[in-house]
C-alpha positions in Angstrom: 0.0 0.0 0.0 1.5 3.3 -0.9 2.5 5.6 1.7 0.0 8.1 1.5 -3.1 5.7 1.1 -3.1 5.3 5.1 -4.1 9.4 5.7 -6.3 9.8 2.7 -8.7 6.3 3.8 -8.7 7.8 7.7 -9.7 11.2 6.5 -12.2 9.7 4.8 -13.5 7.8 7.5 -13.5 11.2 10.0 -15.9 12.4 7.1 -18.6 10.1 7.2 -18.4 9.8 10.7 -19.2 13.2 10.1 -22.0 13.3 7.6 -23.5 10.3 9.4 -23.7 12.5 12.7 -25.2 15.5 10.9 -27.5 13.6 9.1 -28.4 11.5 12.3 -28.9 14.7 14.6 -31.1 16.3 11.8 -33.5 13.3 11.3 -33.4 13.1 14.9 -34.9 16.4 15.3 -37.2 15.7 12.5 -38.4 12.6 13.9 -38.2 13.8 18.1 -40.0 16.6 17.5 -43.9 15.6 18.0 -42.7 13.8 21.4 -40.3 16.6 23.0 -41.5 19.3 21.2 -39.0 22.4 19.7 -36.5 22.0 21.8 -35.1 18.9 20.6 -33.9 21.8 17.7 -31.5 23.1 20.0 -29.7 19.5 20.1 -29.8 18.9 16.5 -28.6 21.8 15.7 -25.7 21.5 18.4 -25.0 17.4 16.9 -24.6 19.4 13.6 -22.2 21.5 14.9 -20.6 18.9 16.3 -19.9 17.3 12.9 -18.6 20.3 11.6 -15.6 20.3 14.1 -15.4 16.1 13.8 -14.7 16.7 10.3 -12.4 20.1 10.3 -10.7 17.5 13.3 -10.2 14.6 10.7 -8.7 16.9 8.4 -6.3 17.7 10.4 -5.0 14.5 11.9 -4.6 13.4 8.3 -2.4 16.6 7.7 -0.8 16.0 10.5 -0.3 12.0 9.5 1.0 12.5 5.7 3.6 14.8 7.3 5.0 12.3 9.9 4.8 9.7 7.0 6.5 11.7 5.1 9.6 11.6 7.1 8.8 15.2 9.0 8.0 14.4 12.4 10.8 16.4 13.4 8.3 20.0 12.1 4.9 18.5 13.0 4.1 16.5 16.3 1.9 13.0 15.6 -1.9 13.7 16.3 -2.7 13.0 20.1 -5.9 11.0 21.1 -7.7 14.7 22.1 -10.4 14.1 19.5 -11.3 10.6 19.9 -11.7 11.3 23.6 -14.3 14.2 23.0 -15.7 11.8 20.8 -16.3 9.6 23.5 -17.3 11.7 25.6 -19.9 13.2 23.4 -21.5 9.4 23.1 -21.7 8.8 26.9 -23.7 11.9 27.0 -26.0 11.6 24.3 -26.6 8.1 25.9 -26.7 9.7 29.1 -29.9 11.6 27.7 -31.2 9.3 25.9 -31.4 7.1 28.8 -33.1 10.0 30.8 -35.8 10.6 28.5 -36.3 6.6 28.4 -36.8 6.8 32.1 -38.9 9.8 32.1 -41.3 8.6 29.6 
């Protein structure tokens, strides 16, 4: 596999990670709506957001990953786990609240 297959196939994965959780907070909205009424918006619209930094994120680490395949890792530092982490994060509390709502109901 050529070199520079590696950062091209991960930044493509960061992408639809992406576009799957901007299309998944939007139809969530969509769909939540009649039961919680407009403020399920708010969280859409904030899982939308969300994607938009996943994906600036993924674009980045792969920069980052080309360079240190390159033979550079002397200018540019390997990507940390910081974003897979928030990642995390973000998932234990939309399960967090999903469970809440389950529990309410």
């Amino acid at each position: 596999m050529p070199p520079g297959v590696q950062p091209e196939r991960t930044a493509l994965a960061w992408r639809r990670t992406a576009l799957a959780l901007a299309a998944g907070s939007l139809v969530a909205g969509r769909v939540a709506e009649p039961l919680t009424g407009p403020l399920i918006w708010l969280s859409a619209i904030t899982g939308a957001v969300a994607a938009l930094g996943l994906a600036r994120a993924g674009s980045r680490r792969a920069a980052r990953w080309a360079a240190v395949l390159a033979d550079e890792p002397a200018r540019v530092p390997g990507p940390g786990g910081r974003t897979l982490a928030l990642c995390a994060a973000g998932a234990l509390v939309i399960g967090c609240a999903a469970l809440a709502v389950v529990l309410t109901r």
